[in-house]
C-alpha positions, 0 to 999 in steps of 0.5 A, spaced: 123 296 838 130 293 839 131 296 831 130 303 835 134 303 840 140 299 837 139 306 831 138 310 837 144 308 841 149 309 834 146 316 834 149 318 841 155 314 838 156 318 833 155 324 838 161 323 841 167 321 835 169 328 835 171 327 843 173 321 844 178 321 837 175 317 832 172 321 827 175 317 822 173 311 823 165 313 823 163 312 817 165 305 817 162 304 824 155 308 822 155 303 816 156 297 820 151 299 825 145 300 819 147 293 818 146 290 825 140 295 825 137 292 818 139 284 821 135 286 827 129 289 824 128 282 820 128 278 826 121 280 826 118 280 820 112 273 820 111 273 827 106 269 828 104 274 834 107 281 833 108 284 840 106 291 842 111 294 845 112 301 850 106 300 853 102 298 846 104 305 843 109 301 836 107 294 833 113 292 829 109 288 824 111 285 818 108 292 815 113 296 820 118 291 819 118 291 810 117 299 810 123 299 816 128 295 811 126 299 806 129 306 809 135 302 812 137 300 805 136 308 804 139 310 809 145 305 809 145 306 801 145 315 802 151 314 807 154 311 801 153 316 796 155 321 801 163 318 802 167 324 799 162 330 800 163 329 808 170 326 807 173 332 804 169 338 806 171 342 814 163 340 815 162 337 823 161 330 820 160 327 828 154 332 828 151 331 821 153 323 823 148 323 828 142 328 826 141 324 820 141 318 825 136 321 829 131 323 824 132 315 820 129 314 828 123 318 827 122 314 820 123 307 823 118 310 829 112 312 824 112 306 820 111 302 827 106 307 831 099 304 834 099 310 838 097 318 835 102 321 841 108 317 837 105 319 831 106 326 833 114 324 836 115 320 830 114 326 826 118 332 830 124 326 831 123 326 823 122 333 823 127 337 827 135 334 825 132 336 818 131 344 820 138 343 821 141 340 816 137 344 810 140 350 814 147 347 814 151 351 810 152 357 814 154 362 809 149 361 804 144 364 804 139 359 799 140 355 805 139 359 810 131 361 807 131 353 807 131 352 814 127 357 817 121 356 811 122 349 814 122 350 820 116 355 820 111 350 815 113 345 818 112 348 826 105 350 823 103 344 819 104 340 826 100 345 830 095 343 825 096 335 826 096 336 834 089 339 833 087 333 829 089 329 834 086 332 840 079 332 836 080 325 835 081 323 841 075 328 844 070 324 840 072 317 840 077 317 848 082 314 845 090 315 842 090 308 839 088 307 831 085 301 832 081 303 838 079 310 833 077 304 828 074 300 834 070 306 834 068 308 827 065 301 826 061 301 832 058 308 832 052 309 830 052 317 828 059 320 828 060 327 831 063 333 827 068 332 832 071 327 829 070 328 822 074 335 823 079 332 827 081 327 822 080 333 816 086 336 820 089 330 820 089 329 813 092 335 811 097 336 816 099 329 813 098 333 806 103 337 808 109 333 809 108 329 803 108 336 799 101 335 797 098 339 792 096 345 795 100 344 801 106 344 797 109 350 797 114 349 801 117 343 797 120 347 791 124 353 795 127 348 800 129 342 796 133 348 791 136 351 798 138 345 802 145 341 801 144 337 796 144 331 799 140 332 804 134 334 799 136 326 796 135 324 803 128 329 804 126 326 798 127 319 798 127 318 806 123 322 809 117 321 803 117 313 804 116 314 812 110 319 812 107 315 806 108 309 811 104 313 817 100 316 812 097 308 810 098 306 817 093 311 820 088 311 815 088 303 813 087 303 822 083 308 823 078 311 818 077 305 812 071 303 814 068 310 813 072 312 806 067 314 802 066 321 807 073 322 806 076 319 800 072 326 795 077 331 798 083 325 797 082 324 791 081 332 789 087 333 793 090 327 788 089 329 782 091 336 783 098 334 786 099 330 780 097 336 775 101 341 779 107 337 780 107 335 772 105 341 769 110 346 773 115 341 773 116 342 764 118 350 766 124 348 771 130 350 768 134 347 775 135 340 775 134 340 783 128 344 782 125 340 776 126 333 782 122 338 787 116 338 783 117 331 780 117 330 788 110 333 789 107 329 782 110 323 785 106 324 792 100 325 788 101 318 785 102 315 792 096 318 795 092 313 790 094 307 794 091 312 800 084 311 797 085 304 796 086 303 803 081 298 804 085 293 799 089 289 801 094 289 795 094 297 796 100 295 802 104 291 797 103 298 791 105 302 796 112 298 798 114 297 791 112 304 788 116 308 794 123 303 793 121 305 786 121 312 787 125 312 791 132 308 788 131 311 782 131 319 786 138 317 790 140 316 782 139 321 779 141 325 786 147 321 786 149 324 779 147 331 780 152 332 786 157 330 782 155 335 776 155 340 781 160 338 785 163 338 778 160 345 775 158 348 781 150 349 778 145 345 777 142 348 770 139 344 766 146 346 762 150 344 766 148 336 764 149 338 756 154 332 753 154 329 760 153 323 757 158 323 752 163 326 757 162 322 762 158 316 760 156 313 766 154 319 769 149 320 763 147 313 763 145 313 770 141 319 769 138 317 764 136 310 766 133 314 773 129 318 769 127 314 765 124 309 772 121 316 774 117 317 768 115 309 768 118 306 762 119 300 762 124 296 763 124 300 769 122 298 776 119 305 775 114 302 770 111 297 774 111 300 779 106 305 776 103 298 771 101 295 779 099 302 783 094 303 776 091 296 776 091 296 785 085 302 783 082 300 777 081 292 781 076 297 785 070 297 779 070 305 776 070 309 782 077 312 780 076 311 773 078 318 772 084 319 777 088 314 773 087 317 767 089 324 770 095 320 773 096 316 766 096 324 762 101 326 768 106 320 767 105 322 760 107 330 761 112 328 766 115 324 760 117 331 756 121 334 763 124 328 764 127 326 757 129 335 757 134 332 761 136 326 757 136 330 750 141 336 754 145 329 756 145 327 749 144 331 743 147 339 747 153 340 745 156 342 753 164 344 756 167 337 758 168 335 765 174 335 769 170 330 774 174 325 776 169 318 779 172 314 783 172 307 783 168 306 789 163 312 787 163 308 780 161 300 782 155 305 787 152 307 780 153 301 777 149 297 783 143 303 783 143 301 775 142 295 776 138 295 781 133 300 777 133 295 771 133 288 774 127 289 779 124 292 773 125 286 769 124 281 775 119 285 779 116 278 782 122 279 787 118 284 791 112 283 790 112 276 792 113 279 799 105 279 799 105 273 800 107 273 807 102 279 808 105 285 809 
């Protein structure tokens, strides 16, 4: 709980630097107070006895503890790639500071809830800094349909959730998930009543993690938002609700997979062959992400009907860092090919490579980590979820191989932009990278190839139980 409020307290920090006349200085000090944050966070993680805190509403655990680090990293690692963006621009950086703050508070929240009234909080903090964000800048008006097709899905999608919710505790009389659990294992015929709220659920939650056909949304608002804030949406946001996604599911509806898991792995598959096939058609960079994004979902929507596995929790911890490391990568490059070129085409990355080496080898390396080939972390992360499912016998025998004949179609888009870095023949680049902006690339390289060369470095964490 400390984690929440420490991050809390530097939003309302970042709130009142431009009053108080250290505006300049907040940057250093937001990353100062991640740093505190994570230190905190870590200090629960094994705890013999994880205590229930605000009235047995959160548990920080070590599954809460693992899936908070990993997003303060992001976080921490997000404000690094942002630097120039918001120190050379006329936005209000206190304000910005602060929404991204408060909605890191909304993720913490959802991978820490025992309790489906702070799902729902968990969700809205998340949410609503985001509306705004999508829609900041003012005078275009791409972002402004982003913002208000955010803000109205995502409006209808948690009226659907709060349904979900008042269905459940209808049927079993309690908010809690591992009371609702409780329930499922001692009821002998459950009443129709819950099912249709856990179905309403599932497909709130289907919505927020832009599964196929509740992905609509992703694609225009993703292309219309800053293009920083869609890094952060892609990356944080989706680590967050897959993390509330498992945690509900794993808690509450596990021992009654086999009524739900049909619709889930339908959804599944078509998220990971929507998302693939449209994806090769994309000609914007940004958009040809978005419905990476959605193919992305779907294979982290298989260590949902793996619930019941122990591993599936260490799966889904590596493949969102996966994801999500390699995203801000290929993010961190496309901002700086904007910023350079003041598009986002796929022409716009002809000869990049050659142009500016590191650029193009960072982009490379990120899109190759996404199709999952190795030596990525991309690739094992992929090599582990598959092998988490196929320990289940040959019940999702035929999604793995939807999912291996996806990765396969997402090679062809994610090479498209390779080939356009390498073999294309484009106008230089007056870009100019500094050096900080430089060694932050290298690191997220690195970082992508040595965890997928040394992939123990994060599966070892299953030893300690997450």
């Amino acid at each position: 709980m400390n984690a929440i409020i420490i991050l809390s307290s530097l939003g309302i920090i970042a709130m009142l630097a431009e009053m108080f006349s250290f505006k300049k200085s907040l940057w250093y000090l937001v990353l100062a107070g991640l740093a505190v944050v994570f230190v905190v966070n870590l200090l629960d993680w094994n705890l013999d006895t994880p205590e229930q805190q605000f009235k047995n509403m959160i548990l920080f655990d070590n599954y809460a503890v693992a899936f908070g680090g990993l997003i303060i990293i992001l976080v921490f690692a997000w404000f690094l790639i942002s630097y120039n963006h918001y120190k050379d621009s006329e936005l209000n950086v206190s304000d910005h500071f602060s929404l991204i703050i408060f909605s890191s508070v909304g993720a913490l929240i959802l991978v820490s809830y025992t309790h489906l009234s702070m799902l729902f909080l968990g969700v809205e903090i998340l949410s609503i800094p985001l509306y705004i964000l999508a829609g900041s800048m003012k005078k275009d008006l791409a972002s402004n349909e982003a913002s208000l097709k955010y803000f109205m899905l995502g409006a209808f999608a948690t009226g659907i959730l709060l349904f979900g919710i008042t269905m459940l505790y209808g049927a079993t009389g309690t908010f809690n998930i591992v009371e609702i659990g409780m329930y499922v294992q001692k009821s002998s015929e459950i009443s129709i009543l819950f099912y249709s709220g856990l179905m309403l659920v599932l497909i709130a939650l289907a919505f927020k993690v832009s599964a196929a056909p509740f992905h609509f949304w992703t694609p225009d608002v993703y292309q219309g938002a800053p293009v920083l804030i869609t890094a952060f949406m892609a990356t944080i946001v989706k680590t967050a609700a897959f993390a509330a996604f498992f945690r509900l599911f794993s808690n509450s509806f596990g021992l009654i997979i086999n009524d739900w898991n049909f619709i889930l792995s339908i959804i599944t598959a078509l998220t990971i062959v929507l998302g693939n096939i449209l994806a090769a058609y994309q000609t914007s960079v940004k958009r040809l992400l978005a419905y990476s994004g959605i193919s992305q979902a779907g294979y982290l929507l298989m260590t949902i009907l793996a619930v019941n596995q122990e591993s599936s929790k260490m799966a889904l911890l590596l493949y969102t860092a996966s994801y999500s490391i390699s995203t801000l990568g290929a993010f961190g490059v496309l901002y700086h090919v904007m910023k350079s070129k003041g598009s986002d085409s796929l022409d716009s990355f002809n000869s990049l490579g050659k142009t500016q080496p590191l650029l193009g080898f960072v982009m490379a390396v990120s899109m190759l980590s996404l199709a999952g080939i190795p030596p990525t972390i991309g690739f094992f992360a992929k090599f582990y979820l598959f092998s988490n499912l196929l320990s289940m016998g040959n019940t999702y025998l035929w999604l793995v191989i939807v999912a291996i004949v996806g990765s396969l179609v997402s090679v062809y888009y994610y090479f498209k932009v390779i080939i356009a870095m390498y073999a294309k023949e484009g106008a230089a680049s007056p870009l100019m990278l500094t050096t900080f902006h430089r060694a932050l690339l290298i690191i997220i390289t690195g970082l992508i190839i040595i965890i997928g060369l040394a992939p123990g470095i994060l599966v070892s964490m299953d030893n300690f139980k997450i």
